[in-house]
C-alpha positions as CSV (number, residue, x, y, z in Angstrom):
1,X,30.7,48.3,92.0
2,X,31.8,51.7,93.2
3,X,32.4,54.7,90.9
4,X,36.7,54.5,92.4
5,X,36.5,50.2,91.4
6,X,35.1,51.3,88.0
7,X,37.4,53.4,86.9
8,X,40.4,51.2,88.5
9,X,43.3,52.2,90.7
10,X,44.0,55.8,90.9
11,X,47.9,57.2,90.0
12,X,48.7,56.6,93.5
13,X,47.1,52.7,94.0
14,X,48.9,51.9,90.7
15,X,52.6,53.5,91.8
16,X,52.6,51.6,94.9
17,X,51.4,48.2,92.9
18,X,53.8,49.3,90.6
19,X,56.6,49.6,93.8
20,X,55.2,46.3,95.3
21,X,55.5,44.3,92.4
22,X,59.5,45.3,92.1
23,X,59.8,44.5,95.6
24,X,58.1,41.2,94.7
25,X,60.5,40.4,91.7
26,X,63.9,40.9,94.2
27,X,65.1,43.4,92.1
28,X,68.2,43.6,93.1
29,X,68.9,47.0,95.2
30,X,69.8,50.3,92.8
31,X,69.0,48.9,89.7
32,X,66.6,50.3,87.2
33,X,63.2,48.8,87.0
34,X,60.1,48.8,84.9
35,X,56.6,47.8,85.9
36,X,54.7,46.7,83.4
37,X,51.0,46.0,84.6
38,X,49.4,42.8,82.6
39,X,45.6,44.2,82.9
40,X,43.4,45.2,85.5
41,X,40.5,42.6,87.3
42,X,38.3,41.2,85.2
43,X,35.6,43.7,86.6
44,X,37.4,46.4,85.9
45,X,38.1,45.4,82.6
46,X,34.6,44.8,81.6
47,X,33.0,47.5,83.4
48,X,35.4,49.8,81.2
49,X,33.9,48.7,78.5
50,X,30.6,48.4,79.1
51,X,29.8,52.3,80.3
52,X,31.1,55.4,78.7
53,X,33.3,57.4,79.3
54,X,34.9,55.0,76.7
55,X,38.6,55.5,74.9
56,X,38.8,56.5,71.8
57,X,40.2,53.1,71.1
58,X,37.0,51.2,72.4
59,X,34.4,54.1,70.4
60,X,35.6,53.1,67.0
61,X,35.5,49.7,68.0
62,X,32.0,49.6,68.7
63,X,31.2,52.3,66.0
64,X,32.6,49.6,63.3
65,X,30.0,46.9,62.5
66,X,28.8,47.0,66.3
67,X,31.4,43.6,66.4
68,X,29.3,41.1,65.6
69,X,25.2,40.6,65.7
70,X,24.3,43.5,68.0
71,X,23.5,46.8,66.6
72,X,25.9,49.2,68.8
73,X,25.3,52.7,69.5
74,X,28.4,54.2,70.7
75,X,26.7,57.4,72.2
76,X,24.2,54.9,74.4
77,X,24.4,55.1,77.9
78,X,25.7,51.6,78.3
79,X,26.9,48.6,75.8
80,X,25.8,45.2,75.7
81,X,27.8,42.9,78.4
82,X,28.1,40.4,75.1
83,X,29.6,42.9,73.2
84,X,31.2,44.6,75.8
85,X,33.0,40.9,77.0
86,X,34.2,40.9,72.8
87,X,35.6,44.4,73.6
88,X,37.9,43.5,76.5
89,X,39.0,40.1,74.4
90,X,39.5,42.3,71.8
91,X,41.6,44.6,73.8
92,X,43.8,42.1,75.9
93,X,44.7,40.0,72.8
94,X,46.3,43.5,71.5
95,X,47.6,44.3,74.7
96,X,49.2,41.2,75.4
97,X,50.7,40.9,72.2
98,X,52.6,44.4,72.6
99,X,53.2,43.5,76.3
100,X,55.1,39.8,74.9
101,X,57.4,41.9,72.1
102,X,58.1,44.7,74.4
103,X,59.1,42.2,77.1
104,X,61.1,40.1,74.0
105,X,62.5,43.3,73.2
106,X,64.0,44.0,77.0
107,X,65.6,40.5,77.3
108,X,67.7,40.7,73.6
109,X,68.6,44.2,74.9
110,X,70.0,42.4,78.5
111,X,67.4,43.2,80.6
112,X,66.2,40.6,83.1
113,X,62.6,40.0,83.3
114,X,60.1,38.3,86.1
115,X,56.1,38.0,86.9
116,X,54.9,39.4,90.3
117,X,51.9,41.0,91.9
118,X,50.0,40.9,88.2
119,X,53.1,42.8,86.7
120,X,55.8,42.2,84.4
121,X,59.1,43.0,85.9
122,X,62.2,44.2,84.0
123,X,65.7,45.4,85.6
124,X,68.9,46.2,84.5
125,X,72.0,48.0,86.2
126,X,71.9,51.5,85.0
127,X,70.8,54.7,86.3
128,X,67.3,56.4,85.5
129,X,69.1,59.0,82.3
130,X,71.1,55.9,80.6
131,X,68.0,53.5,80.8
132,X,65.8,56.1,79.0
133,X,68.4,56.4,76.5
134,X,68.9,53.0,75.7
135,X,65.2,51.9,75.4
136,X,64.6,55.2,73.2
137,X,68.1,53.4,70.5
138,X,67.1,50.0,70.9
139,X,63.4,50.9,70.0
140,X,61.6,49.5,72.8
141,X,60.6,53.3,74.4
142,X,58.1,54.3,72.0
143,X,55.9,51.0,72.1
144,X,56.8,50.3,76.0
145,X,54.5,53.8,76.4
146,X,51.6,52.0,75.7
147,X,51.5,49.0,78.0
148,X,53.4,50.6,81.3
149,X,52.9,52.2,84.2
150,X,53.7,55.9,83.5
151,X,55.1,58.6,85.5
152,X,53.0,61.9,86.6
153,X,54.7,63.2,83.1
154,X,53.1,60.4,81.4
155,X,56.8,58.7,80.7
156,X,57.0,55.1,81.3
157,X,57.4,54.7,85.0
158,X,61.3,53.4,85.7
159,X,61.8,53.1,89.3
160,X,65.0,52.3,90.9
161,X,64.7,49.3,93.1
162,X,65.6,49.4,96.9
C-alpha cells in the first residue's frame, strides 16, 4: 500500500468525492448540501490503525488494557492486525452511531437525506449563512463536526448543489 493510500484521500480527493456524491444524490440545483462520508476502505481503515502516526483517540485506546489479550505498546512501531481489526470496530461502531443521530437529527429538522458514492447526503433549500445558523439552534452543528467532510477552515463542508 502506498504511503498517499495509507493515509487516505487527500483534502482535494475527499472535496471532489464529497461533490460527486451530491451530484449522485440529485440534489436538486441551489440547494444547500452536506456530505457526510460513512468511512473510508477497509484498508484504509485498518492500516490507520495499525501504524502510527495514530489519533489521540486510537493512543488511549490501545494504552487502556491493550483491548483484549495482547499486551499493547502504543509507542511500537506497529500494532497487532488483531488488535488493530478491534480498533477500527471499535471506531466505526462510534462513528456510525453519531453519523445515524446526526442524520436523525437533519430529517426532524426538514432536511432530506440519501446514500451515494459511500456518503450520506443531506439538502435543504437555504443559502450557505441560514444553514449554518440553523444546524448551530437545532443542535446538530457541534456533533455534525465530527463525522463530515470539513471545509479548508475545518467547518463542516456545506456545498450548494448545481
Amino acid at each position: 500500500m502506498s504511503d498517499a493510500t495509507a493515509a487516505g484521500p487527500s483534502h482535494a480527493e475527499r472535496l471532489a468525492g464529497a461533490r460527486a456524491a451530491v451530484r449522485e444524490a440529485g440534489v436538486p440545483r441551489h440547494r444547500v448540501a452536506i456530505p457526510i462520508r460513512l468511512f473510508e476502505s477497509p484498508d484504509v481503515e485498518v492500516q490507520r490503525a495499525l501504524t502510527p502516526p495514530w489519533p489521540r483517540w486510537m493512543t488511549r485506546l490501545y494504552a487502556l488494557e491493550g483491548l483484549g489479550d495482547v499486551e499493547v505498546d502504543p509507542e511500537r512501531e506497529e500494532i497487532p492486525l488483531g488488535t488493530a481489526l478491534r480498533a477500527v470496530s471499535t471506531r466505526m461502531h462510534h462513528r456510525l452511531e453519531l453519523v445515524a443521530w446526526v442524520v436523525g437529527a437533519l430529517q426532524e429538522s426538514g432536511w432530506e437525506c440519501a446514500v451515494a458514492s459511500g456518503h450520506v447526503v443531506a439538502w435543504r433549500d437555504l443559502d450557505e449563512a441560514t444553514a449554518r445558523a440553523v444546524l448551530e439552534v437545532d443542535g446538530i452543528y457541534g456533533p455534525m463536526t465530527n463525522v463530515s467532510t470539513v471545509d479548508e477552515r475545518g467547518l463542516p463542508l456545506l456545498l450548494i448543489a448545481e
